[in-house]
Legacy VTK file of the C-alpha trace (Angstrom):
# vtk DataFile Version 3.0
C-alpha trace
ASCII
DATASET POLYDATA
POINTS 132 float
0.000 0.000 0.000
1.463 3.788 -0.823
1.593 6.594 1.659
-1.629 8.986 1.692
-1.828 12.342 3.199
-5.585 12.414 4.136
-7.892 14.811 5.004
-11.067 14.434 6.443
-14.328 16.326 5.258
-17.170 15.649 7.715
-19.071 17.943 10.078
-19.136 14.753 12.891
-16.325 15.216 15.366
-17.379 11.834 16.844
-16.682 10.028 13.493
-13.807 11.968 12.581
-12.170 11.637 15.923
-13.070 7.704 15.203
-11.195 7.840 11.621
-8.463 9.870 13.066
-7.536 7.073 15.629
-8.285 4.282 13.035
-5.900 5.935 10.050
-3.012 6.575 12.958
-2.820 2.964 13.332
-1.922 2.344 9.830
1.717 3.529 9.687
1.249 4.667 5.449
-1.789 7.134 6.594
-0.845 10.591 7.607
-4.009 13.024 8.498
-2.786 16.351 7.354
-6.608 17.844 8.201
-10.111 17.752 8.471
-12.923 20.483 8.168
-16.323 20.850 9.090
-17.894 22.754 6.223
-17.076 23.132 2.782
-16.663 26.695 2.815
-13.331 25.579 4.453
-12.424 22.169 2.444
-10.948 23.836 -0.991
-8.766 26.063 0.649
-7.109 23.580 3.036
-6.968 21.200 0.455
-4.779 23.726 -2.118
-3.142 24.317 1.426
-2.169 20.689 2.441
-2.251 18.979 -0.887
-3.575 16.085 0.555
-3.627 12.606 -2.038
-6.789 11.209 -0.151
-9.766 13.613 0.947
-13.037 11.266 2.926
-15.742 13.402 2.122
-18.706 13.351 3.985
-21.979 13.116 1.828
-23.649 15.278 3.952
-21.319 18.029 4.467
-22.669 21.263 5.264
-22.247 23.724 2.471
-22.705 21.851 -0.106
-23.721 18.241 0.031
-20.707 15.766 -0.608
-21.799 14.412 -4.267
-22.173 17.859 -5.411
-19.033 19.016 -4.012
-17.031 16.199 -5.258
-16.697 17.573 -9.215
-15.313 21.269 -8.034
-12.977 19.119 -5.890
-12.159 17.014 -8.959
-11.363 20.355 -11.279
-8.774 21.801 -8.990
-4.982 21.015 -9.597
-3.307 18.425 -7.740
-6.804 17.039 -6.892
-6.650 14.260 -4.295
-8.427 11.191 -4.383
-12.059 11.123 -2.818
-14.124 8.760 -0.861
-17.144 9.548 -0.521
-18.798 8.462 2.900
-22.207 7.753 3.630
-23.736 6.723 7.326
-25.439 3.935 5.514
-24.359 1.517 3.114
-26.702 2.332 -0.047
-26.482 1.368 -3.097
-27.876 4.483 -4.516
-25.026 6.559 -2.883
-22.061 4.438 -3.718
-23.690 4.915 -8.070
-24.102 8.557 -6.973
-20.730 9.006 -5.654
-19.344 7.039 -8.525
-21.152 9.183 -11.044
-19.695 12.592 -9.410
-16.294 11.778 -9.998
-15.246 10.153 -6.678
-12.675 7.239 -6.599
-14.520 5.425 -3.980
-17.421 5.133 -1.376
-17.262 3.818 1.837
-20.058 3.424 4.448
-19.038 4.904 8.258
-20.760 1.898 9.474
-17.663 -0.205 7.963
-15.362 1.792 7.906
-12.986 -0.193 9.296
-13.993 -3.255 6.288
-14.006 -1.047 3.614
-12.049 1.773 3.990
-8.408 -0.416 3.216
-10.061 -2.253 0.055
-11.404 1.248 -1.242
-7.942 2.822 -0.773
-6.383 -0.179 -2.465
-8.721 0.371 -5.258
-7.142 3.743 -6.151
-3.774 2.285 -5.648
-3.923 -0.075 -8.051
-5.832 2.234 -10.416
-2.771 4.805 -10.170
-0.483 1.923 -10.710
-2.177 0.602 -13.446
-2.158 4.415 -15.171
1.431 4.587 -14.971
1.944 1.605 -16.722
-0.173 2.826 -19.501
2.252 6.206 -19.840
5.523 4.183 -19.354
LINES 1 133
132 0 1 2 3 4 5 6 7 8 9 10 11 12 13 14 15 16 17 18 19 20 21 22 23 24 25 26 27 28 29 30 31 32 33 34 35 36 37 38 39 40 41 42 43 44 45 46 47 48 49 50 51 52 53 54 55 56 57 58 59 60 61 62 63 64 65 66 67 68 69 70 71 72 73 74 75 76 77 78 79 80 81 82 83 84 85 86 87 88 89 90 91 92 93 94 95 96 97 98 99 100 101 102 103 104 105 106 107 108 109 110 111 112 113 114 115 116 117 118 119 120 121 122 123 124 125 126 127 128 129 130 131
């Protein structure tokens, strides 16, 4: 697995204190930041640079799906999963359909969030094989 700067988009301190002392124990994750809003997310992401943003689907603002395209647009854009309280179907097509790289459900978290990441990774990988 690579190393990931992450930063965490979700207006629930309770879950993002929760991700916070689930990504520390994984010695490739890094948490460069989280916000609570959006109005806040695009400039600490151009800040940070992070290469993994968890964005809540519900952040206040402007909801997570709709978010996730002005996210995608910016240079250096970091990877997003999208994260939902529940594990819907509907949301992880929505999310898909935005532009995100992934969707994980805060209910497994902990199941899906390594799979999702891995996901991207070998995406990447595979890219760079393409262009070599």
């Amino acid at each position: 697995m690579a190393f990931h700067r992450v930063f965490i988009a979700d207006d629930s301190l309770a879950f993002v204190d929760s991700a916070k002392r689930f990504l520390t124990l994984e010695p490739t994750m890094v948490i460069v930041g989280h916000a609570a809003s959006a109005s806040v997310v695009l400039e600490r992401i151009a800040e940070l640079r992070p290469d993994l943003l968890l964005l809540s689907v519900n952040l206040p603002g402007a909801g997570g799906l709709e978010f996730v395209p002005r996210i995608k647009a910016l240079a250096h854009a970091p990877s997003v999963i999208v994260l939902a309280l529940d594990d819907l179907e509907d949301y992880r097509t929505a999310a898909i359909h935005a532009g995100a790289d992934g969707f994980v459900a805060k209910t497994k978290f902990v199941m899906q969030l390594a799979p999702a990441i891995a996901a991207i990774d070998a995406k990447a990988l595979a890219c760079v094989k393409i262009h070599d």
